[in-house]
C-alpha positions in Angstrom: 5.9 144.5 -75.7 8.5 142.0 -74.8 7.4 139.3 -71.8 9.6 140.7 -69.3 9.2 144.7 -70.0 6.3 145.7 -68.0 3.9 148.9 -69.3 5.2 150.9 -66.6 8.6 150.4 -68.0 7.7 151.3 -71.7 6.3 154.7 -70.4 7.5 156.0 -68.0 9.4 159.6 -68.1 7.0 160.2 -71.8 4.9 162.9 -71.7 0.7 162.5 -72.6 0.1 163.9 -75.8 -2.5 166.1 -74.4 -0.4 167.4 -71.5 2.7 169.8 -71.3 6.1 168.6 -71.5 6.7 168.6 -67.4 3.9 165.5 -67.2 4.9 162.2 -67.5 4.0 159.1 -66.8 4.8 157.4 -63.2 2.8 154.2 -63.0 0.3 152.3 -65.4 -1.4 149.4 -63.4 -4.1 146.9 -64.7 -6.9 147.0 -62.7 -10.6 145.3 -62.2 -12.4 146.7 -58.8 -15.8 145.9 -57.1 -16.7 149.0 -57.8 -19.6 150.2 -59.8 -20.4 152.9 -61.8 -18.1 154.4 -64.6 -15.2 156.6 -65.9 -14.3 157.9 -68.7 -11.5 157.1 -70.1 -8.9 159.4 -70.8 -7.5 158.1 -73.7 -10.8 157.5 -75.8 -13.6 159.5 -74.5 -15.8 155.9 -73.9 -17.2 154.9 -70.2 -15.2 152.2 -69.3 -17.1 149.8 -66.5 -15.0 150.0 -63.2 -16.3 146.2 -62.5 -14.7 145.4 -65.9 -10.6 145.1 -66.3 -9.5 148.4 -67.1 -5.5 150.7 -66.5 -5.4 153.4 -63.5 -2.8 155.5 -65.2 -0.8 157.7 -62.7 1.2 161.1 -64.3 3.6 163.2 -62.3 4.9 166.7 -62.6 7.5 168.7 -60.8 5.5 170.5 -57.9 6.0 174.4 -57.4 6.0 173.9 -53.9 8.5 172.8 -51.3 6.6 170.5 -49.4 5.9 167.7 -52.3 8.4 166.7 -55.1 5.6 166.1 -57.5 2.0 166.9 -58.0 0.1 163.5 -59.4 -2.9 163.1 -61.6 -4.8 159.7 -62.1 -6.6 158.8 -64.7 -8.4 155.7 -66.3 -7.7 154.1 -69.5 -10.0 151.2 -71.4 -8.6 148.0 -71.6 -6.2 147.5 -74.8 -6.2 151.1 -75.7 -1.6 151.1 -74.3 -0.8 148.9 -77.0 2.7 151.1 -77.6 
């Protein structure tokens, strides 16, 4: 990843491998909360610490509807597991 491309950037409009084609990626943020407790994560299956630095992933899809644009899904990721 270059210095000034952020992860949003690289993946943004791809869609999950586990998803159908409308997902795609909106937003990637690096995140560390005072939270406890866990998630999993989506991209590994592990419980990632909410305390600990960790990505909220944020996926969009074309909603059916006409009162939103897009339906949105969040998700967690571990830390280093975007490394493309």
């Amino acid at each position: 990843m270059s210095d000034t491309e952020s992860r949003t950037a690289r993946f943004r409009g791809r869609s999950p491998p586990d998803r159908d084609e409308e997902w795609e990626f909106s937003t990637i943020a690096r995140r560390g909360t005072n939270q406890s407790g866990s998630a999993v994560c989506a991209a590994t299956g592990a419980n990632v610490s909410l305390d600990s630095l960790h990505y909220l992933v944020t996926l969009r899809k074309p909603a059916a509807g006409l009162l939103r644009d897009y339906e949105y899904d969040n998700l967690v990721a571990a830390n280093g597991v975007l490394a493309n």
